[in-house]
C-alpha positions as CSV (number, residue, x, y, z in Angstrom):
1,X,-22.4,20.4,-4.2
2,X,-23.7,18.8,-7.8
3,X,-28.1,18.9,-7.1
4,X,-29.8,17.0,-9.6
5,X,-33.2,18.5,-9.0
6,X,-34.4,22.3,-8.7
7,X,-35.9,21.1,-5.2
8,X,-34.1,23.3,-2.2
9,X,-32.1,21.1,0.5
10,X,-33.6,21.0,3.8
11,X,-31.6,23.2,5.9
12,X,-31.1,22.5,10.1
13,X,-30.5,20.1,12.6
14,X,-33.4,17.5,13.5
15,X,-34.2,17.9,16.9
16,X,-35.9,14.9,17.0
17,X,-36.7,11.4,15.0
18,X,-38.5,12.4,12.4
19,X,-41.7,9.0,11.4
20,X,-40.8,9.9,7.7
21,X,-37.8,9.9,5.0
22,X,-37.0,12.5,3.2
23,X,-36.5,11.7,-0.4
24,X,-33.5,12.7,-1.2
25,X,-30.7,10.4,-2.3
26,X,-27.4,11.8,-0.8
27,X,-24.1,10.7,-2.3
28,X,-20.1,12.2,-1.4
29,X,-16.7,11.1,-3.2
30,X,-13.4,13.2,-3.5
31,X,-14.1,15.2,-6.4
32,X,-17.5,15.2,-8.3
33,X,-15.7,16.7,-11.5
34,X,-13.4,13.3,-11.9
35,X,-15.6,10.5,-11.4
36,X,-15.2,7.7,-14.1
37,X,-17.7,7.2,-16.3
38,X,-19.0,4.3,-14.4
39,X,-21.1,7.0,-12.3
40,X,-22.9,8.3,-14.8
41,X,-24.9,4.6,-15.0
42,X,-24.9,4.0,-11.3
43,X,-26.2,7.7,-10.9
44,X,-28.8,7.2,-13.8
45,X,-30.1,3.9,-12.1
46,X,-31.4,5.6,-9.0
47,X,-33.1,8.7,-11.0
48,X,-34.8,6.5,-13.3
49,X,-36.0,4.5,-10.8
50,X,-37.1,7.0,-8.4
51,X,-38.7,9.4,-9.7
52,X,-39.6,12.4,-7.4
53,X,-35.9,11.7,-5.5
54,X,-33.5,14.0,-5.9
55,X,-29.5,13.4,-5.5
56,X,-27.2,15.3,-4.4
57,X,-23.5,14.9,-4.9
58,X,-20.7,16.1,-2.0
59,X,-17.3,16.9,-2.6
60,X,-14.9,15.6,0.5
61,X,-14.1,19.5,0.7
62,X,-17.7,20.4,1.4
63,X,-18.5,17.8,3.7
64,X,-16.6,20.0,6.2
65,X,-19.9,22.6,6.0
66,X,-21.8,19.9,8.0
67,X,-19.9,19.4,10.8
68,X,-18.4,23.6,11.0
69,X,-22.0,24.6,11.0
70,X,-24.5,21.7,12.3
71,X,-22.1,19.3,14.2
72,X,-19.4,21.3,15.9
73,X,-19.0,18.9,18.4
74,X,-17.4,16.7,16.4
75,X,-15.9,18.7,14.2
76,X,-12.3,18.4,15.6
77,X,-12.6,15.1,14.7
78,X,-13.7,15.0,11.4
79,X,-10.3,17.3,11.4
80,X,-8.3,15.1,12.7
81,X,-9.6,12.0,9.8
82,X,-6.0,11.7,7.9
83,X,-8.1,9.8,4.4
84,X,-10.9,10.7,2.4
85,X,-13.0,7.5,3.0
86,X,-13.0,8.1,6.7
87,X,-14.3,11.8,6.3
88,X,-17.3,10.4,3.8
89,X,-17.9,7.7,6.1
90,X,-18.5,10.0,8.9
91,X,-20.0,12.6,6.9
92,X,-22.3,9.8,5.8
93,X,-23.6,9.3,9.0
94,X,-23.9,13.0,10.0
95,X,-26.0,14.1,7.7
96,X,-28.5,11.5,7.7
97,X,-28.7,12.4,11.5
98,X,-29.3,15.8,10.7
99,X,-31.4,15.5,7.3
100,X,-32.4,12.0,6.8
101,X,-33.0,10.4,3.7
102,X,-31.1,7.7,1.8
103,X,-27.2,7.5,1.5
104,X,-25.8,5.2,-1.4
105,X,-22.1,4.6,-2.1
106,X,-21.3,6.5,-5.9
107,X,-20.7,2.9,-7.2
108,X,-23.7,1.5,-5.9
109,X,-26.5,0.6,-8.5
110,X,-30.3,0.8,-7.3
111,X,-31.8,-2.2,-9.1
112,X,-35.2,-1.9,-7.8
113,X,-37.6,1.2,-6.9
114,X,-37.3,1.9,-3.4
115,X,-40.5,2.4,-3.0
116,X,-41.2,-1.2,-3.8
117,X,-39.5,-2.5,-1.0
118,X,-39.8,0.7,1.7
119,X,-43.1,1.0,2.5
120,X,-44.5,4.7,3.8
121,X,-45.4,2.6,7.5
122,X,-41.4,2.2,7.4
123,X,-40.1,5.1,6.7
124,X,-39.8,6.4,9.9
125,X,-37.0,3.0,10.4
126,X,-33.5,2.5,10.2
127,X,-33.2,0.1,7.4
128,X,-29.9,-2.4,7.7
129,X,-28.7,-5.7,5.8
130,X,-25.3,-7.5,6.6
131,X,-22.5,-7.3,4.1
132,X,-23.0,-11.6,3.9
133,X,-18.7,-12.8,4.8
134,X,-18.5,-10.6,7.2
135,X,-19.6,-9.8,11.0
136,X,-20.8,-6.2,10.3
137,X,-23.8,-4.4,8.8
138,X,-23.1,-3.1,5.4
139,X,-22.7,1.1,4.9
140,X,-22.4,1.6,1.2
141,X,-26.5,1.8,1.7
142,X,-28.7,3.3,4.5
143,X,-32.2,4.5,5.1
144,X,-32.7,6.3,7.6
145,X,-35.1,9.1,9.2
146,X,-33.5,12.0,10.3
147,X,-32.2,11.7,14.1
148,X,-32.6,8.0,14.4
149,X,-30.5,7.2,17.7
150,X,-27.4,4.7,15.9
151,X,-26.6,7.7,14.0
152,X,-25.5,9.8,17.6
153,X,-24.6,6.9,18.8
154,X,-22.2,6.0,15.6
155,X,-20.9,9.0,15.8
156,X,-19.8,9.6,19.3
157,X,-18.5,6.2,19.2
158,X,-16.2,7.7,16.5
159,X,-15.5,10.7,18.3
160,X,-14.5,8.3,21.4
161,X,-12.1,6.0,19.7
162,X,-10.1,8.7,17.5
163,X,-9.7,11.2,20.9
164,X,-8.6,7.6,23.2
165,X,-5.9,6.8,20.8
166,X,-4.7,10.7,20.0
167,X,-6.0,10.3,16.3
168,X,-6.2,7.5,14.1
169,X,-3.5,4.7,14.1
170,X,-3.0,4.0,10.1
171,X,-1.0,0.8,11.7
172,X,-3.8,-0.7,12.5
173,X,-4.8,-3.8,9.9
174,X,-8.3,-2.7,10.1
175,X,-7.8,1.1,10.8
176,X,-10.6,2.4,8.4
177,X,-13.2,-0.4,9.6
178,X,-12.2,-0.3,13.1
179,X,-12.3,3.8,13.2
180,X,-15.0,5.1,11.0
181,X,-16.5,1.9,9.3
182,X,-18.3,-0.9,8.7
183,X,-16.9,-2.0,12.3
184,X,-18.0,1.0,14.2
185,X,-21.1,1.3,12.4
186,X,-21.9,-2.3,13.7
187,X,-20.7,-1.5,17.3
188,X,-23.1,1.2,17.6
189,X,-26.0,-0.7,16.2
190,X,-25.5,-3.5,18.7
191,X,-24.9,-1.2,21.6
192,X,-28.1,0.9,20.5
193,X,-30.4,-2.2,20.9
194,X,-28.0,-3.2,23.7
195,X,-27.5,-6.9,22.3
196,X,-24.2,-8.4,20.8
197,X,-26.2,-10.8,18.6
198,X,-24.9,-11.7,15.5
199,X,-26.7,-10.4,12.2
200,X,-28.9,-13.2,11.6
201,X,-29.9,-13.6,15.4
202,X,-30.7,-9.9,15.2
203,X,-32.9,-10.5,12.3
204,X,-34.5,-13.7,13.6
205,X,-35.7,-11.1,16.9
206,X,-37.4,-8.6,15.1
207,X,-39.0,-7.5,17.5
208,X,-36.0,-6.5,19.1
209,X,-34.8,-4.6,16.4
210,X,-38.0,-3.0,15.2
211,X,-38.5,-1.6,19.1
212,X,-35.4,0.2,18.5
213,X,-36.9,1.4,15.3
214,X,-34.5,-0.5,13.4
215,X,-35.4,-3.2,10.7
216,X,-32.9,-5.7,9.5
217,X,-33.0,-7.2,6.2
218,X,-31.8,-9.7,5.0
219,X,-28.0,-10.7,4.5
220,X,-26.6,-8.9,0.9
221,X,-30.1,-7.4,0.5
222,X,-28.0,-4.3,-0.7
223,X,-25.7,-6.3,-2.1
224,X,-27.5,-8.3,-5.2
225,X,-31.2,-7.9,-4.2
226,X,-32.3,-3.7,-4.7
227,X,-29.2,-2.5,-4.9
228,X,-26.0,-3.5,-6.1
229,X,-22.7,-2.6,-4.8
230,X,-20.2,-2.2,-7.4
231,X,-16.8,-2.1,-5.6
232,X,-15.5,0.5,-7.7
233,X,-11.7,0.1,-5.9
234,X,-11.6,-3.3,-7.7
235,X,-13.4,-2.8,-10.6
236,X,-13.7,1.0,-11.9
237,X,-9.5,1.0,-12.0
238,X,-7.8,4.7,-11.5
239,X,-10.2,6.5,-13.6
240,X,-10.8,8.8,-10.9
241,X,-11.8,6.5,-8.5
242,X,-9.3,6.3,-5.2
243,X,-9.3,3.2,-3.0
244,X,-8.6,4.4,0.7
245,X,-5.7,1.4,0.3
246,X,-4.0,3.7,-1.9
247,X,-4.5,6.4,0.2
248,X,-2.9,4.7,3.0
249,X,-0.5,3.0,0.7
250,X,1.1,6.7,0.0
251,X,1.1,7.6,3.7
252,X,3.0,4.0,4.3
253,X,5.8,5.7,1.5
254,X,5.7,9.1,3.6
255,X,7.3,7.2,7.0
256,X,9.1,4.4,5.0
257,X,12.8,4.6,7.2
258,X,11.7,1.6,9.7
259,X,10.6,-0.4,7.0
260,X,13.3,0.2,4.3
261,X,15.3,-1.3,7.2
262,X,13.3,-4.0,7.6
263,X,12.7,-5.4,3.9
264,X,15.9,-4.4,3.4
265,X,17.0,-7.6,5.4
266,X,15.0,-9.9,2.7
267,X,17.4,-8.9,0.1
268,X,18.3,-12.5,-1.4
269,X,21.9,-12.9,-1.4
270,X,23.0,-16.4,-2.5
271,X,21.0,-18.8,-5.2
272,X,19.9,-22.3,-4.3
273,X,19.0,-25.3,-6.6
274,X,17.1,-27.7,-6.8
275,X,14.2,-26.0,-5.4
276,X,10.8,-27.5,-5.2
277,X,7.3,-25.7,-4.7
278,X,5.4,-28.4,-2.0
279,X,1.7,-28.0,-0.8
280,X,-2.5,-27.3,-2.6
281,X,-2.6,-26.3,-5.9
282,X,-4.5,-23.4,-5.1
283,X,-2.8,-22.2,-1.8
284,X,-0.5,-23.1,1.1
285,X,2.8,-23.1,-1.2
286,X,5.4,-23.8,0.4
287,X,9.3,-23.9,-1.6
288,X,11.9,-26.0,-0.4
289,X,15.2,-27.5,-1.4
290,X,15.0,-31.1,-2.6
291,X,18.6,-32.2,-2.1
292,X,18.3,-30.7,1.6
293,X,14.8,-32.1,2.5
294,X,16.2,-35.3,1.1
295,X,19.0,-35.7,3.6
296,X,17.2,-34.7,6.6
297,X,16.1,-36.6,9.2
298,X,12.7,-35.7,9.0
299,X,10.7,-32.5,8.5
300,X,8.9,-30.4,11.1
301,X,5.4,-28.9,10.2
302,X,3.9,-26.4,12.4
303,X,0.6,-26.6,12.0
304,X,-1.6,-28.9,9.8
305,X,-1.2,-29.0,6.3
306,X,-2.6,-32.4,4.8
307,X,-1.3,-31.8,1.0
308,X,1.6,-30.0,1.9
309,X,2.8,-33.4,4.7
310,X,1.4,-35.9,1.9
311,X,3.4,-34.5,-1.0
312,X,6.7,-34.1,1.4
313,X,6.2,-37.8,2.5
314,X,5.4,-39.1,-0.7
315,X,9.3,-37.2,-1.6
316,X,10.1,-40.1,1.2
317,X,10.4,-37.7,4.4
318,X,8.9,-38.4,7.4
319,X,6.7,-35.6,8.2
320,X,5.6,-34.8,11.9
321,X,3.0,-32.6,12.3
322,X,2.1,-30.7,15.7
323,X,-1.3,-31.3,15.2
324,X,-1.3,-34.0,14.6
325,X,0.3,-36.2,17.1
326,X,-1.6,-37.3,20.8
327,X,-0.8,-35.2,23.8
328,X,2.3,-36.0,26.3
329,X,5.0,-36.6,23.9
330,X,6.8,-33.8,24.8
331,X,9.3,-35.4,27.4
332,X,12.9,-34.5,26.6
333,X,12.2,-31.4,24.5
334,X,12.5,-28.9,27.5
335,X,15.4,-26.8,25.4
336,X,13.3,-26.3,22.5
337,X,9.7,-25.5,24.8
338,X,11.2,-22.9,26.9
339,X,12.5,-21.5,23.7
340,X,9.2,-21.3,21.6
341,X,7.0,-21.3,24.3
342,X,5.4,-24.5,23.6
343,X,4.8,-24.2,20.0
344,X,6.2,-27.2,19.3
345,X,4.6,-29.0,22.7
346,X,3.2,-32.3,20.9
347,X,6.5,-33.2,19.3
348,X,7.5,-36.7,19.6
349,X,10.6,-37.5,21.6
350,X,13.1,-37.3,18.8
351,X,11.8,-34.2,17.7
352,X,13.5,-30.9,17.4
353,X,15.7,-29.6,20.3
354,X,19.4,-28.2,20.9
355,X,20.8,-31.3,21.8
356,X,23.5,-32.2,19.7
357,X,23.1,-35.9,19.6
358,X,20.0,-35.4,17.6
359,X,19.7,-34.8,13.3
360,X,19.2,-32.1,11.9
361,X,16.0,-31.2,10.5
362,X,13.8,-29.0,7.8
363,X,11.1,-27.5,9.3
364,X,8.1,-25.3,7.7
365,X,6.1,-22.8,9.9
366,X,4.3,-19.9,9.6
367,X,4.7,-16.7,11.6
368,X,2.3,-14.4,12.5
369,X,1.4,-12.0,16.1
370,X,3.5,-14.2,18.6
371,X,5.6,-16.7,16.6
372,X,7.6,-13.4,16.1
373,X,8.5,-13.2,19.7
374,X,9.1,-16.7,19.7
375,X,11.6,-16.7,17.0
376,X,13.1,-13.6,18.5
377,X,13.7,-15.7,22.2
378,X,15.1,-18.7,20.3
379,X,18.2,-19.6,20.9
380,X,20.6,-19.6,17.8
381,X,21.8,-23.3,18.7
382,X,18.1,-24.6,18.1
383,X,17.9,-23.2,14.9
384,X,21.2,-24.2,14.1
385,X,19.8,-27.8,13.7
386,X,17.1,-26.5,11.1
387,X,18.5,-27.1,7.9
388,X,16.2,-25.5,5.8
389,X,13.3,-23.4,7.2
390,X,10.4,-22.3,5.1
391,X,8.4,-19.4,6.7
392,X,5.1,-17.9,5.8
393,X,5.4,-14.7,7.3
394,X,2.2,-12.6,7.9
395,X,1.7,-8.7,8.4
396,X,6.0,-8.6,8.1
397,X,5.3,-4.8,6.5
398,X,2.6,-3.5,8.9
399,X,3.5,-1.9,12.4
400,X,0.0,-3.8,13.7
401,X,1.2,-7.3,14.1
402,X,-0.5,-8.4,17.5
403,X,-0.2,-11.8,19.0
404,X,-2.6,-13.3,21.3
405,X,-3.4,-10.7,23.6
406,X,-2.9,-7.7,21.7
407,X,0.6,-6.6,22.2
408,X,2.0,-5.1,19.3
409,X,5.5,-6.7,17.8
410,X,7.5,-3.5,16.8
411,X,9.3,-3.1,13.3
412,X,12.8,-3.8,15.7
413,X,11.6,-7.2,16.7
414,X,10.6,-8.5,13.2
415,X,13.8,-6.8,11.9
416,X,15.9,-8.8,14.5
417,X,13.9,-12.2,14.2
418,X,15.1,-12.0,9.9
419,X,18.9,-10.6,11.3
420,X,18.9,-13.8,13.2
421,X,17.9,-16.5,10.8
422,X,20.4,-15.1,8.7
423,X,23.2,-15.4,11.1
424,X,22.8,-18.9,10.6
425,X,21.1,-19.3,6.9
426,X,21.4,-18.1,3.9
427,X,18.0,-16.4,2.5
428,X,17.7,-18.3,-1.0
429,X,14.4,-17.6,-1.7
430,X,11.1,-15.2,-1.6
431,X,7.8,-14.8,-3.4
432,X,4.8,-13.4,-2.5
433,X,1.4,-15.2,-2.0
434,X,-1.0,-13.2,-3.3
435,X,-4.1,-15.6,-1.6
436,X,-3.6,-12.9,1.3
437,X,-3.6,-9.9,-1.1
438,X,-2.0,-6.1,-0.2
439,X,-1.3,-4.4,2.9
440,X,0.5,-0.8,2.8
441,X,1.0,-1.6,-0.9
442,X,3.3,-4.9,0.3
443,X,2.2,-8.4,0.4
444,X,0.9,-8.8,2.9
445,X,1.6,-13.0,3.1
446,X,5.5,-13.6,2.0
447,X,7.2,-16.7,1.7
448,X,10.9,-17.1,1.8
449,X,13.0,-20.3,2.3
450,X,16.0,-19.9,4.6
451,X,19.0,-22.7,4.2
452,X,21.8,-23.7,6.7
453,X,25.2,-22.3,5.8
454,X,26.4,-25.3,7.3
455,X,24.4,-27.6,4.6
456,X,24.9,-25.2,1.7
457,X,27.3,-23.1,0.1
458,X,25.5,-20.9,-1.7
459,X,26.9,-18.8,-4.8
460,X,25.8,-15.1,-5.4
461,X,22.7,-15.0,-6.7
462,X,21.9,-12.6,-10.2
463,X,18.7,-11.3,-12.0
464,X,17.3,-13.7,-14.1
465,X,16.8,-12.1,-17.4
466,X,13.2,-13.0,-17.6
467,X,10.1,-13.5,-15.2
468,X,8.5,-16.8,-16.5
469,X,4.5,-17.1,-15.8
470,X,3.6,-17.1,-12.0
471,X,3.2,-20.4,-11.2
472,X,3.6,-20.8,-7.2
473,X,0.2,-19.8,-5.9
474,X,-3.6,-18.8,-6.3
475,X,-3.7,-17.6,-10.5
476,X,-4.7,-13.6,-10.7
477,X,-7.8,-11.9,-9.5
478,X,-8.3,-8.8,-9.4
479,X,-8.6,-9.1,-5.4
480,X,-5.6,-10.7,-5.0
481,X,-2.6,-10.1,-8.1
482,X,0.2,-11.7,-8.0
483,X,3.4,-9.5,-7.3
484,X,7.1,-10.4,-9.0
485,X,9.0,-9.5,-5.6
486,X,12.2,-11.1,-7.1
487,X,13.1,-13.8,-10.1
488,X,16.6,-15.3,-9.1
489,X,19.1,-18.3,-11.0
490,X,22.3,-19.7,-10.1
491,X,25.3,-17.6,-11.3
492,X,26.3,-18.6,-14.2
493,X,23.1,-20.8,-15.5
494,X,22.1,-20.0,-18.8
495,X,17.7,-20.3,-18.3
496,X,16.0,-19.4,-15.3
497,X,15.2,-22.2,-12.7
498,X,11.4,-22.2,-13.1
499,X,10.8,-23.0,-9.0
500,X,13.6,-21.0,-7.8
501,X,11.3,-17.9,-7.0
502,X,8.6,-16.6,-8.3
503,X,5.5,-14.5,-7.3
């Protein structure tokens, strides 16, 4: 432990709420002796500003002490946490419930005294502010007196969700919110003052709040207004900063087999032409082959895309949208129901189906929780009248795609729903969109175009020699980069195609 004051720690349990804060500033990060040197300003913002504080710095490795020695109940638990961030969040929690006092992030900056805004009548109150996007109470900051009743509660809420699922579920989209953050810190404030308000109806009833010996601030209050949150993963770089993304990003590597299998089947195999990106400037980019969209009957969107339908019909396709048409259109289209489950319910009556007698089609869709099952129940002959299929698949690398009701599609199905589009297409296309950023160090959103074998004989496709700029989606942020999964051109063609794919 780094102690940036001579003053002793206080040592023990609280047996009960204590009516006053200690004032002591308590910080923990993975390895005090390799913080960037971003720290040294955030750390010299809240001593200069509080004078008569004193911070103390935790290694993850010494956050163990807490829990071995004061919280042994939970200590199996706190065990059992498989990343760093989920140890400091529960740590974070555990010894403001023993000690008290004021816990700030390492990459938080304390803009204002705290004094100025934390009054002595309120120090004996859990202070709270909502993250402002989001339907949780921020954690980077809290106040609070020693054994305030969210903190027991926060933890054993913890403790219950890690023993019911046999330890935590890295799968999950959400698995460090949902276990041991901002999620669970929320649950156990609503289930302490026994409300599922949101934030700002919580704040509005004060009085509610403050008889729980809580007081909510206002939204981003410890965002912007005294403190600042500095989102070191995005901003402080690898200088000694780890995001808990990366963290699971090399655990995704350690059990790679199912999904080395998987994007394995997204290899692109053949090159297309005449290749067109189609939707907003910013977003919703969808690429598709001209010469194909140009001889099909009509094109298929599922789902509602008003730039994306205007720039296909202005190409002179008919577009039909399924949310866009009136209700009881669907007679004749039994084939195509049963097989998609009514996805495609509003579809006029020369719509889609497996009946022979009917064009063909290009279709754009995207696919996300049960659209995977879908797919996987469709019959080969429906699809066989798609020809060309753009398809924004969601979550395709994490193992927590859920559809409606919460069951889980496994790595087979998803592998199985690509083996089967290929049966009858050629993959020509794939870039990521980087509007819906990283999961497991993957895209998370990935576009690929699929083409009928029967419309298009494709030729192998080769490495282009360069990667022109990105051009398909959102431009860079930090948030969100833009990833080259692959740059193909035709066999044989001298200069890239610029639309051909791209990330």
């Amino acid at each position: 432990m780094i102690s940036l004051s001579d003053t002793p720690s206080p040592a023990g349990p609280a047996a009960s709420l204590t009516a006053t804060l200690e004032k002591v500033i308590w910080q923990v990060c993975k390895s005090p002796d390799h913080l960037p040197e971003e720290y040294g300003e955030c750390r010299r913002t809240w001593l200069d500003h509080n004078p008569g504080w004193r911070l103390e710095l935790v290694s993850n490795s010494e956050s163990r002490s807490l829990f071995a020695e004061l919280l042994p109940e939970y200590l199996d638990v706190f065990d059992s946490l498989p990343l760093g961030v989920m140890q400091a969040d529960m740590w974070r929690y555990g010894v403001l419930l023993v000690h008290g006092g004021f816990y700030a992030d390492v990459d938080t900056y304390c803009l204002t005294p705290i004094g100025t805004w934390l009054p002595p009548e309120d120090e004996g109150m859990l202070h709270l502010s909502g993250e402002g996007g989001t339907p949780w109470f921020c954690q980077w900051v809290i106040p609070s007196p020693a054994g305030h009743p969210v903190l027991r509660v926060v933890l054993d809420l913890i403790a219950e969700r890690v023993r019911a699922d046999g330890g935590v579920d890295l799968e999950r989209d959400d698995c460090v919110h949902y276990y041991t953050g901002p999620e669970v810190w929320s649950e156990a404030v609503r289930r302490t003052l026994g409300t599922d308000l949101s934030i700002e109806e919580i704040r509005e009833n004060q009085h509610l709040a403050r008889s729980a010996g809580v007081i909510v601030h206002p939204t981003r209050f410890f965002a912007h207004q005294v403190v600042r949150h500095g989102y070191a993963s995005f901003t402080w770089g690898r200088r000694g900063y780890v995001s808990w993304r990366d963290d699971i990003r090399s655990r995704f590597l350690e059990h790679s087999e199912p999904r080395a299998a998987l994007l394995k089947t997204l290899f692109i195999p053949r090159a297309c032409p005449w290749l067109k990106r189609y939707g907003a400037e910013n977003d919703a980019a969808f690429v598709l082959s001209e010469e194909i969209l140009g001889k099909s009957a009509y094109l298929l969107a599922l789902g509602k895309d008003t730039e994306f339908n205007r720039q296909v019909a202005s190409a002179g396709t008919r577009v039909i949208s399924t949310q866009d048409l009136p209700a009881g259109t669907a007679e004749g289209l039994e084939p195509w129901v049963e097989a998609c489950g009514r996805l495609v319910r509003d579809m006029p009556e020369d719509g889609a189906t497996a009946r022979p007698d009917l064009p063909d089609f290009s279709m754009k869709m995207d696919v996300e929780g049960r659209e995977y099952g879908l797919l996987d129940d469709c019959p080969p002959e429906v699809l066989g009248r798609c020809a060309q299929l753009a398809i924004e698949f969601h979550h395709l690398p994490n193992c927590g795609v859920l559809d409606g009701v919460g069951s889980r599609y496994s790595w087979e199905t998803r592998e199985a729903v690509v083996r089967k589009l290929l049966e009858t297409h050629h993959l020509v296309h794939l870039h990521a969109n980087n509007y819906g950023g990283l999961i497991h160090g993957f895209p998370e959103v990935v576009e690929c175009l699929f083409v009928n074998k029967k419309w298009f004989s494709a030729e192998p496709a080769v490495w282009a020699t360069a990667s022109p700029r990105a051009e398909l989606d959102r431009p860079n942020r930090r948030h969100h980069p833009e990833l080259v999964l692959a740059w193909w051109m035709d066999q044989g063609c001298g200069t890239p195609r610029r639309s051909i794919s791209a990330a």
